[in-house]
C-alpha positions in Angstrom: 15.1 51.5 21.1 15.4 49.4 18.4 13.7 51.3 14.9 12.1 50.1 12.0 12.6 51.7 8.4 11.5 54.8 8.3 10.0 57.2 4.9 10.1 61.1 6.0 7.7 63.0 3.7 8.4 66.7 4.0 4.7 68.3 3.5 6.1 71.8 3.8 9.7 73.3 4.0 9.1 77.3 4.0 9.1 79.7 6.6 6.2 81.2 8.7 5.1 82.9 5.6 5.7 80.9 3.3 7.2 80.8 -0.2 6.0 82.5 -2.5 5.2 85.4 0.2 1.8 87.2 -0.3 2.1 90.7 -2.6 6.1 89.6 -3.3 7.6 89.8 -7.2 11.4 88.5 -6.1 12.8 86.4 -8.5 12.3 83.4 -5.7 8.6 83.9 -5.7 8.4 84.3 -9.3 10.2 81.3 -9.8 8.6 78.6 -12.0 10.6 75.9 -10.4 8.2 74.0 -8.5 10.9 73.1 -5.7 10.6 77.2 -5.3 7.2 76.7 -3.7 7.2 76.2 0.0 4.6 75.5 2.4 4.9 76.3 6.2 7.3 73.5 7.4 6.3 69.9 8.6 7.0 66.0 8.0 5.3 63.0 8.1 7.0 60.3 9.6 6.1 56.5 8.8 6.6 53.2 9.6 4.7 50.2 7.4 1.7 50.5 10.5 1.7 54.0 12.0 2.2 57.1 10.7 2.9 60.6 12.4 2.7 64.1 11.3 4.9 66.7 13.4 2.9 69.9 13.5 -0.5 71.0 11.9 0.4 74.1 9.8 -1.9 76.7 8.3 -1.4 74.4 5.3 -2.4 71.0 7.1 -5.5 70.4 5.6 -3.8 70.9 1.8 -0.8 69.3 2.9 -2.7 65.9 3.4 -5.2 66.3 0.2 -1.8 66.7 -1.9 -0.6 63.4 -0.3 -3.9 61.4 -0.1 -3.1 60.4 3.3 -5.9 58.5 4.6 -4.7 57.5 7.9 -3.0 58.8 10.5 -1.9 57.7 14.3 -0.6 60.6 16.1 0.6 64.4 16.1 3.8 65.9 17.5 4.2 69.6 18.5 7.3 70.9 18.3 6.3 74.2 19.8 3.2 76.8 20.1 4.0 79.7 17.1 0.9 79.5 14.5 2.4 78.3 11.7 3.3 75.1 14.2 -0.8 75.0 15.5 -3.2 76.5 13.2 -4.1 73.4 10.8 -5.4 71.4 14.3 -9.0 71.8 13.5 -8.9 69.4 10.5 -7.7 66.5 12.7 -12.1 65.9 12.6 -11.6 64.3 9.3 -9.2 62.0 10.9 -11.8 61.2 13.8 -14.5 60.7 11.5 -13.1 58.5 9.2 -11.1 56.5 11.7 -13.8 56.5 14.9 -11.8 57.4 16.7 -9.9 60.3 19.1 -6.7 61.6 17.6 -3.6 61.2 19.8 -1.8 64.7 20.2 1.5 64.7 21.7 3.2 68.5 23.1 5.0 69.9 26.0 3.4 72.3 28.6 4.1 75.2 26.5 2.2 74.0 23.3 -0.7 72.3 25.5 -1.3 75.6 26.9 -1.6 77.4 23.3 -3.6 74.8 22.2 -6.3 74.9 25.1 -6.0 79.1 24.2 -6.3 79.0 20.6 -8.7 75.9 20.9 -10.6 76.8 24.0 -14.1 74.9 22.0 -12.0 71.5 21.4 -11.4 71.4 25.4 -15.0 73.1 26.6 -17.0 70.7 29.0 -19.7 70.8 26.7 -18.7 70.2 22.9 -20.4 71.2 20.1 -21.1 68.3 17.7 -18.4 67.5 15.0 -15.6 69.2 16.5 -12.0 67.6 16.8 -11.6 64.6 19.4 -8.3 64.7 20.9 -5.7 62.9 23.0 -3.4 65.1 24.6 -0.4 63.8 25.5 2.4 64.9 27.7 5.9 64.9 26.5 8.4 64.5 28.9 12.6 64.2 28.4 12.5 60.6 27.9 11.8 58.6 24.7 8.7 56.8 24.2 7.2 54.7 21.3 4.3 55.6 19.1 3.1 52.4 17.7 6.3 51.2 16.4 8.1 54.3 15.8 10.5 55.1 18.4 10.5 58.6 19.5 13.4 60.9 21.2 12.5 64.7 22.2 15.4 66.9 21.8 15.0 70.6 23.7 16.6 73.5 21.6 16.2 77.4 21.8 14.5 79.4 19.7 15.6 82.9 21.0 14.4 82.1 24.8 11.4 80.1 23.2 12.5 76.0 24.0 11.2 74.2 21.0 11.4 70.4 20.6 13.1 69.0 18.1 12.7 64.5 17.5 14.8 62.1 16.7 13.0 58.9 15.2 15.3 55.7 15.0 18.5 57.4 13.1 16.6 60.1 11.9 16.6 64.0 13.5 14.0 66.2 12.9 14.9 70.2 14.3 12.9 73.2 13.3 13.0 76.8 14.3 16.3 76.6 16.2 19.3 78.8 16.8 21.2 77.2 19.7 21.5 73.5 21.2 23.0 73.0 24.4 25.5 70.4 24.4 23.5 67.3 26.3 20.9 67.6 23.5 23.7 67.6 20.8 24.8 64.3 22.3 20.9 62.7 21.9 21.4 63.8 18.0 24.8 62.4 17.2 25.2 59.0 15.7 21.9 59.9 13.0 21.8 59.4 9.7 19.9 62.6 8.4 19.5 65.1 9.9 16.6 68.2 9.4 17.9 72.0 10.7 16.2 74.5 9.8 18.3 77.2 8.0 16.3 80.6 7.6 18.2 82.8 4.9 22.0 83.9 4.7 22.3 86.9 6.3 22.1 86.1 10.7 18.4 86.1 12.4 17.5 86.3 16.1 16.2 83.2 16.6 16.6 81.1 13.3 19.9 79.1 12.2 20.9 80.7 8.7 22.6 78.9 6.1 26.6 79.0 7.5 25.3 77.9 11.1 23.1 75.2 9.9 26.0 74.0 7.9 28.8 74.5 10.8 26.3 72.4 12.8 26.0 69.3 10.4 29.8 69.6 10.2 29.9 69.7 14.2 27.6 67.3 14.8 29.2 64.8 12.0 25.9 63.5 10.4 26.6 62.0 6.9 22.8 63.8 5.3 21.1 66.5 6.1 17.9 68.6 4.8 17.7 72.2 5.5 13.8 73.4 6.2 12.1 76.5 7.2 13.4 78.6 4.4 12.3 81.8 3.6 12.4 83.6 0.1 15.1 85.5 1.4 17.6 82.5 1.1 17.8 82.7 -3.1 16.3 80.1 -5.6 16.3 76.8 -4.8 18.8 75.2 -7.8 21.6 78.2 -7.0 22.0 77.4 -3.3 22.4 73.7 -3.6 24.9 74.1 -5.8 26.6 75.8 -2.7 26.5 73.3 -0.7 29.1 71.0 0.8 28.8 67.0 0.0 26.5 65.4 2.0 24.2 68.9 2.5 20.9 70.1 0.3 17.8 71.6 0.7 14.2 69.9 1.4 11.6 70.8 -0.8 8.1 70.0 -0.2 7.2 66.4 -1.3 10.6 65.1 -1.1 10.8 61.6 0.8 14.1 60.2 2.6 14.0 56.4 3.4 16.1 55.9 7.0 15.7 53.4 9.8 
């Protein structure tokens, strides 16, 4: 599929908890460096007509006042841990400004979690002013939303599959820690590339910083954005220092222009 130019907003780039953590005096939470401060991890992706946001954090509803984003076309699950699902409920500002249902895109995994954790968004009889969604399955083939060309990529979380996208040149990969090989083929050849990259020290389920890096190196993509970072990692300024040519950290609000 043929892509138009893309601009990737990065709403959050911390961890589950996010950064600073509640009750936590480190010198990363302390830290009056505003690229320090980390909301729970997700992106908006857009083209000049549609836009896309790829999960509804805790932090959705902030996430889009900060922005003033006034419209938006679809949302993408990348799988069904709450810091991925729990901003859903504030798609009804969408619905009642645009008059309309809110398309929602996820695998059978996430659509399952959402009917749980939503059960009142999918009753028979709704209550009055509740979201209006679209749910969407996504399959292993690409599809288009409006004019935004869309490729799911499986990974593992632990034993949790997660789906990663890749939009035009662009990868997008969260809460990873192995890819099988045919996936790594539907990555190669981007431009930028997202991994998330948890802390130094090895997690269960989480790239941390040395495997994120090994991967961009593997996978030969010229930019990449590490996301999902946790306090644990160190200061934001230090670490990219560290980093090899080509390599940085996302903070939240930082836009990348691809296509």
């Amino acid at each position: 599929m043929s892509s138009p130019k893309l601009k990737i907003t990065f709403l959050g780039t911390g961890t589950s908890s996010g950064v600073p953590m509640i009750a936590c005096n480190c010198e990363v939470c302390t830290s009056a460096d505003p690229k320090d401060k980390r909301l729970r991890s997700s992106i908006l992706v857009e083209s000049e007509t549609t836009s896309i946001v790829v999960d509804t954090t805790p932090d959705f509803r902030y996430q889009m006042l900060r922005l003033g984003i006034k419209k938006l076309d679809a949302v993408l699950f990348t799988h069904p841990h709450k810091d991925h699902i729990a901003g859903l409920d504030d798609i009804r500002a969408f619905n009642y400004f645009q008059e309309m249902p809110m398309d929602v895109y996820a695998n059978e995994l996430t659509q399952a979690a959402l009917k749980k954790e939503f059960s009142y968004i999918f009753a028979e009889h709704k209550y009055p002013g509740i979201p209006d969604i679209t749910l969407k399955d996504i399959g292993e083939g690409s599809f288009l939303i409006g004019d935004i060309p869309v490729t799911p990529i499986k990974v593992w979380h632990l034993k949790m599959p997660v789906l990663g996208f890749r939009f035009g040149n662009f990868t997008y990969i969260t809460d990873a820690n192995r890819i099988d090989e045919p996936e790594k083929e539907k990555i190669k050849g981007s431009e930028a590339i997202v991994l998330n990259a948890l802390r130094r020290n090895k997690h269960i389920s989480h790239f941390n910083l040395q495997e994120a890096i090994d991967m961009v190196h593997e996978l030969k993509i010229p930019r990449a954005y590490f996301t999902h970072i946790s306090h644990q990692l160190g200061l934001h300024a230090e670490i990219n220092k560290e980093l090899p040519a080509g390599i940085e950290l996302a903070y939240d609000n930082q836009q990348v222009l691809t296509k």
